[in-house]
N, C-alpha and C positions, 0 to 999 in steps of 0.2 A: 427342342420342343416341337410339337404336332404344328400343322400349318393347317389342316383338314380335320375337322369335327367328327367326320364321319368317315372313318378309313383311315387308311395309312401308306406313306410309301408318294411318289411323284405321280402314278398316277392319281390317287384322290388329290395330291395339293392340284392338278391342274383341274378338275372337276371341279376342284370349289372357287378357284379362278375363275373360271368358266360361267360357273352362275352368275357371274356378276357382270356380264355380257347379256343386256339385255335389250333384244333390237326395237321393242315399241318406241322403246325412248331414245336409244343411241343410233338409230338412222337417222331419222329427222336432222340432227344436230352434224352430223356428217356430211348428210345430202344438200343441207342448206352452205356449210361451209363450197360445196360441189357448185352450187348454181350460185355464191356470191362470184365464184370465179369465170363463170357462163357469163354473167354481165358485161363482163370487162371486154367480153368478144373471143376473137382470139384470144387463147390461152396457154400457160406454162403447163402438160397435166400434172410433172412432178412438184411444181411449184402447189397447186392446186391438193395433190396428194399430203404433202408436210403439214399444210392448215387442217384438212380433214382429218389428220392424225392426233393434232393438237385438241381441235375439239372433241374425239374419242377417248383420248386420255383425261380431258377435263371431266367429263359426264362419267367414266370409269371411276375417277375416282370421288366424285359425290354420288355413286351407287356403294362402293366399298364402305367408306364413312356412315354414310347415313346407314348401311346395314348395324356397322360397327356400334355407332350409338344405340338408334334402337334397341339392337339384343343385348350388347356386351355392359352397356350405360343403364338405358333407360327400362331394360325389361319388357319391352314392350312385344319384341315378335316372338314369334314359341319357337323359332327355331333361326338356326344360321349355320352356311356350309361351312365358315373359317373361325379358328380360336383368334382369339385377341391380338397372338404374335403373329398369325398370318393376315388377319389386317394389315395390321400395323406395315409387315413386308407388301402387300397389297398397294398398300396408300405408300411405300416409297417407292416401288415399280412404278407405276403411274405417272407419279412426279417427275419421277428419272427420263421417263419417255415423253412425258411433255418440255420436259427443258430441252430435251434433245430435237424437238422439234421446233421450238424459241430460237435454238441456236442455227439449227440449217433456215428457218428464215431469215435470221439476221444475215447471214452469208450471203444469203440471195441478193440481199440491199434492198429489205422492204423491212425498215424499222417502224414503219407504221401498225404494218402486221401484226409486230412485235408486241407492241404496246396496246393493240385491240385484242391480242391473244394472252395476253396474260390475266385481266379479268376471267375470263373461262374457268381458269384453273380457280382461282380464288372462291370464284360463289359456288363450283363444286366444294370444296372443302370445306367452306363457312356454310354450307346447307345446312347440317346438322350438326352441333344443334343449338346454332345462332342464328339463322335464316331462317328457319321454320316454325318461330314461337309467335310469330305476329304475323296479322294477315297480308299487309304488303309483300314484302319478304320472300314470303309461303308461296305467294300467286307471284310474282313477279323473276323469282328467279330463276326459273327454267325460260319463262320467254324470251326475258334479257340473256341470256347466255344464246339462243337460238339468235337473235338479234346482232350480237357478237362475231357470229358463226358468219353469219352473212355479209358484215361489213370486214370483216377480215379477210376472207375470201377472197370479195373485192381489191380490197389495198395490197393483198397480198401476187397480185398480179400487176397493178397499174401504180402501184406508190403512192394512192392518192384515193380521196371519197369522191364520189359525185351522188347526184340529187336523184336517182335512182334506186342506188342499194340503200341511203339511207332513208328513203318513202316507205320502202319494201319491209325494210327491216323493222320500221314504226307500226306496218301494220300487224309482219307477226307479231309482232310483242303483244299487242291488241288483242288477237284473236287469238294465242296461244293462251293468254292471261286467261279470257272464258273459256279455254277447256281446259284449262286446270281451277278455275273455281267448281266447275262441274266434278273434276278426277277428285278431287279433295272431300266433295258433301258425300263420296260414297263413303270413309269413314266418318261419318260425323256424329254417330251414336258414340264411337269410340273417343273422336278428340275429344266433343264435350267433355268426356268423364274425367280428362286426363286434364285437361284446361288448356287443349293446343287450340293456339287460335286461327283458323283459318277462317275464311271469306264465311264460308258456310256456318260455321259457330258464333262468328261476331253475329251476321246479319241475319241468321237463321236460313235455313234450307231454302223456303220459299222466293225471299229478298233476295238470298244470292244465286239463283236461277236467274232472279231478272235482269239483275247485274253482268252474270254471266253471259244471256240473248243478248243484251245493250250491247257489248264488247265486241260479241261476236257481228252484228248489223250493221256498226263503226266500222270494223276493221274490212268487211267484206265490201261494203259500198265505197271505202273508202278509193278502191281501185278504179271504182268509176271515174270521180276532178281529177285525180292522177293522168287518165288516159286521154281526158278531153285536156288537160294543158301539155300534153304529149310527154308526158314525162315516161307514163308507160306505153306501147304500142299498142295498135286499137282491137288486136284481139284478146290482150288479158283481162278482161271482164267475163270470159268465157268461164276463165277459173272460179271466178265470183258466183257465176248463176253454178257451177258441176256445185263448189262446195256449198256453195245456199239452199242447195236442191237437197243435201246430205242433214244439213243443220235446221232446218226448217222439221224435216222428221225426228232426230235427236232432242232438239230440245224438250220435246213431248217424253222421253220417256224417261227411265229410271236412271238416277246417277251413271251407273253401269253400262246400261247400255246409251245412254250417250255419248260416255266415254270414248268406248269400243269407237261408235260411229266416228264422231269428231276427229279422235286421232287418224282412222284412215280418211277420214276425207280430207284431215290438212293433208296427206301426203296427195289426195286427188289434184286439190288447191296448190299445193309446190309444184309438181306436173306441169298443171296448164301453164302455171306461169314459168315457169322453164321454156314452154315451147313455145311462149308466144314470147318471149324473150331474145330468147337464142337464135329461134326458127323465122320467124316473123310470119308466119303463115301469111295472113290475110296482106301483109304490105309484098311480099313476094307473089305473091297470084294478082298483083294491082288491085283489090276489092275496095272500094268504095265505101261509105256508111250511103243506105239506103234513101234515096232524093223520094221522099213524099210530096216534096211540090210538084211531080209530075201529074196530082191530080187535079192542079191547075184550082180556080175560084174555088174548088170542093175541099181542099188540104186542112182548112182549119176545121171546118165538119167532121174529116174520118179521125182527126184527134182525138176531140170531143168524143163520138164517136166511142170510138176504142176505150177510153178511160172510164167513158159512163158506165160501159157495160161491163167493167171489172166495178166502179162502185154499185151498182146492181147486185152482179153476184155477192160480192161481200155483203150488201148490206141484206139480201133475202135469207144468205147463209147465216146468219148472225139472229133471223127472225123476226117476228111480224112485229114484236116489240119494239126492237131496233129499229127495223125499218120507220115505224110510225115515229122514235124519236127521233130521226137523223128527219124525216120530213117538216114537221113541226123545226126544227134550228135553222134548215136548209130556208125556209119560209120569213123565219125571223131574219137572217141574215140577210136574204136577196135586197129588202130597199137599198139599208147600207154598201151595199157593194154596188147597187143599180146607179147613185147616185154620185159614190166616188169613181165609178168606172165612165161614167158621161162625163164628170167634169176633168179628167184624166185624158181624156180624149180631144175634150172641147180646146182644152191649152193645149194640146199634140203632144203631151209628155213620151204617146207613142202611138205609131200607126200597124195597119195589119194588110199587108201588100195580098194574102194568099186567104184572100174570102167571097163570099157570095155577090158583095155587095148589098145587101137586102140589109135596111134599116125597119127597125121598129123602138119606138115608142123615143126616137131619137141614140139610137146606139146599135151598132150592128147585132145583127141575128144571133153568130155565133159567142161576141160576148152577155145573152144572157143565159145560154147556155153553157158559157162556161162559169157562169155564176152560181150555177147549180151544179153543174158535175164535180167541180176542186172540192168543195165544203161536203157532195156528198163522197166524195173519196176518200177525204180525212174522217169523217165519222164512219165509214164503211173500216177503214185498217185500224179507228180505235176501239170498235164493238172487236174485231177480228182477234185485237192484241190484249184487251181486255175482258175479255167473255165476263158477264155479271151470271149469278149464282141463279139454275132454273129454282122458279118459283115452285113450288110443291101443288099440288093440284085441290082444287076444291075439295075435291071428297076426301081427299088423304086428311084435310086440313079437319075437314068437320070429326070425321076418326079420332083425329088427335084433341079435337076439343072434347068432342063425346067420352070419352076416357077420363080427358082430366077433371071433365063434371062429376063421372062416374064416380073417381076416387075422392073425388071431394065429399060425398053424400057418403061413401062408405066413412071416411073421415071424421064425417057427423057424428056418424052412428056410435063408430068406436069409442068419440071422446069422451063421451057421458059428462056428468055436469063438469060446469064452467066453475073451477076454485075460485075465481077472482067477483064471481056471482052469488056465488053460496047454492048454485045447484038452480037459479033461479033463468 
C-alpha cells in the first residue's frame, strides 16, 4: 500500500515525511531541551544531543497523529501528504527513535532523564484526539512538554533537579500557555462550529485575550523575584523587557499576527536567557545594579520623580477624563494614607535614611508625595490596561437622536388609526 498521497515511489514517501517537520514548533522543543543542558554548566553535547532527539521525536509524532486524526478521523483538513498506513508507519518510526533514545539515556545512568522524557512522547500521542477536546489540555499541553524538554535536559546532565531549571520551566509553561490561547482563537470560527473547546471558545475571543496578556505579564515578570533571590543571574530580565517589548505590540493585534510575533519572540526570550545563563555577561564584566544613593538626601525625590512622570504620561495618554478621574481618587485617598503614613512613622514601623530631611505638616516631604504618585500610577496602568469605550460626540449624538424623532413622526404618519381606539 501507498505511504504518499500524492506521488509514488520513496521519493514522495520522504516528501510526505518531511512535511511533518515543522520547525515553528519543533525548534523550540529542541532548543529548550539544548539550554536545560546550558544550565547544568559544563556539559555532555552527546548527552545533551539524545534528549534533543527525544523531544524531536516526541513533537514529530503529535504532528503525524494529530494530522492523522484530523484528515484521516475527523475530516476536518482538506488535505494530507500521507494515507492512513503511512501514518500509522510514521507514528511507529517515531516511537522507535524515541525509545531508542530512552535507551542511550538510560546507558548514560540518568534514569531521571528517563522518567522526565517519557511524558514527551505520551502527550504527543494523546494530543489528538484526547488532549485537544477541553480547554486545559488544548492550552497546556505543548507548554508542558516544552517544560519537560527543559527539565530533562537538565537531569539528563547532572542526575538531578535544582531550583533553576525548575523556575524556568514554570515559567515557559506560563507564557507558552498565552501563546497558544492566542495560536488557538485563530480557528475559533471553525472550533466553535465543530464544539472543540479551547480557551477561546469556552471564554470567547475577547476573555481569552485577557487571559492570554495575564499569563503572558505572570510569566515575563516572573523573572524579575527570581533574579533578586538569585535564583537567576541579574542579567536575565533583559530577556524579559526584548520579549515584553515584542508582546506588548502583539497583544494588540490579530490572532495571527500575534501569533507570528510571540512565537519569535519566545525564541528572542529563550536567547537572552541562554546567555545570561551560560555567559553571565553582566557578573563577568563585574556590573553592579546601579547605586542611586549616590544622589545622597535627593534619592528618594528622583524616585518619585521618575515614577511620577510615567504616571503622568499614562494618565494624560489615557485623557482629560482619566486624568480628572484618577485626580478626584488620588484626593480621596491622600487623608487616609496622610494619616496611616504619620502614625506608621510615629511608632518607626520604618524609617527613610535617603531624604531631604524637610518635614511638613508632621511627615516628610517625600512621603506626601509619594502618596500621590503610587495611587496615581496604579490608576494611570489601569486607565492604560483598560481603555473605557470613546464617548461619541455631541453632535453625532443629536444626529442620532434627530433621526430617531424623525422616524418616529414618520411612524406616526404611516400608522393611521389606532385599532385598540376605534380610530379615535
Amino acid at each position: 500500500m501507498a505511504i504518499a498521497r500524492h506521488g509514488a515511489g520513496p521519493a514522495a514517501a520522504a516528501r510526505a515525511y518531511a512535511s511533518q517537520v515543522h520547525p515553528v514548533f519543533m525548534l523550540p522543543p529542541v532548543a529548550t531541551a539544548l539550554f536545560g543542558a546550558a544550565l547544568a554548566g559544563e556539559f555532555d553535547p552527546g548527552v545533551a544531543l539524545v534528549y534533543a532527539g527525544a523531544a524531536f521525536f516526541a513533537v514529530y509524532t503529535a504532528h503525524v497523529k494529530d494530522g492523522y486524526v484530523d484528515f484521516h478521523r475527523r475530516g476536518e483538513d482538506d488535505d494530507h501528504p500521507m494515507t492512513e498506513r503511512g501514518c500509522r508507519l510514521g507514528l511507529a518510526g517515531a516511537t522507535v527513535g524515541f525509545l531508542a533514545c530512552l535507551a542511550a539515556l538510560a546507558a548514560a545512568a540518568t534514569p531521571l532523564a528517563v522518567a522526565i522524557a517519557a511524558p514527551m512522547w505520551l502527550i504527543g500521542y494523546l494530543h489528538a484526539p484526547q488532549l485537544d477536546t477541553n480547554p486545559a489540555t488544548t492550552t497546556l499541553g505543548y507548554p508542558v512538554g516544552i517544560g519537560l524538554c527543559l527539565l530533562g535536559g537538565y537531569a539528563a546532565q547532572t542526575g538531578t533537579l535544582a531550583v533553576a531549571p525548575l523556575a524556568l520551566s514554570a515559567v515557559f509553561v506560563v507564557i507558552l500557555a498565552g501563546v497558544k490561547v492566542i495560536d488557538d482563537a485563530q480557528d475559533y470560527d471553525y472550533d466553535r462550529s465543530i464544539d472543540k473547546r479551547t480557551v477561546a471558545v469556552a471564554l470567547g475571543p475577547d476573555r481569552a485575550r485577557r487571559v492570554a496578556t495575564a499569563a503572558l505579564g505572570v510569566g515575563l515578570f516572573a523573572v524579575v523575584p527570581l533574579t533578586v533571590v538569585e535564583v537567576l543571574p541579574p542579567s536575565a530580565p533583559a530577556a524579559s523587557l526584548a520579549f515584553g517589548a515584542v508582546a506588548a505590540v502583539a497583544v494588540r493585534k490579530d490572532a495571527t499576527t500575534a501569533t507570528m510575533l510571540l512565537v519569535r519572540g519566545a525564541y528572542l526570550f529563550l536567547a537572552g536567557l541562554l546567555v545570561a545563563t551560560f555567559f553571565r555577561p553582566l557578573a563577568a564584566a563585574g556590573v553592579a545594579l546601579p547605586d542611586v544613593t549616590l544622589l545622597g538626601p535627593y534619592t528618594y525625590l528622583a524616585t518619585e520623580a521618575l515614577f511620577g512622570t510615567a504616571a503622568a504620561v499614562l494618565l494624560v495618554r489615557a485623557g482629560r477624563a482619566a486624568l480628572w478621574r484618577a485626580t478626584r481618587t488620588v484626593a480621596a485617598v491622600y487623608p487616609v494614607a496622610y494619616v496611616w503614613d504619620w502614625y506608621t512613622l510615629e511608632v518607626g514601623v520604618f524609617s527613610i535614611p535617603m531624604r531631604t530631611r524637610i518635614e511638613l505638616l508632621g511627615i516628610p516631604l517625600e512621603e506626601h508625595l509619594f502618596m500621590l504618585v503610587v495611587p496615581a500610577l496604579v490608576l494611570g496602568v489601569h486607565e492604560t490596561v483598560n481603555p473605557r469605550p470613546r464617548r461619541r460626540s455631541a453632535e453625532a449624538t443629536a444626529d442620532r437622536d434627530g433621526d430617531r424623532d424623525g422616524d418616529a413622526a414618520v411612524g406616526d404618519e404611516d400608522a393611521g388609526p389606532d385599532p385598540d381606539t376605534g380610530g379615535q
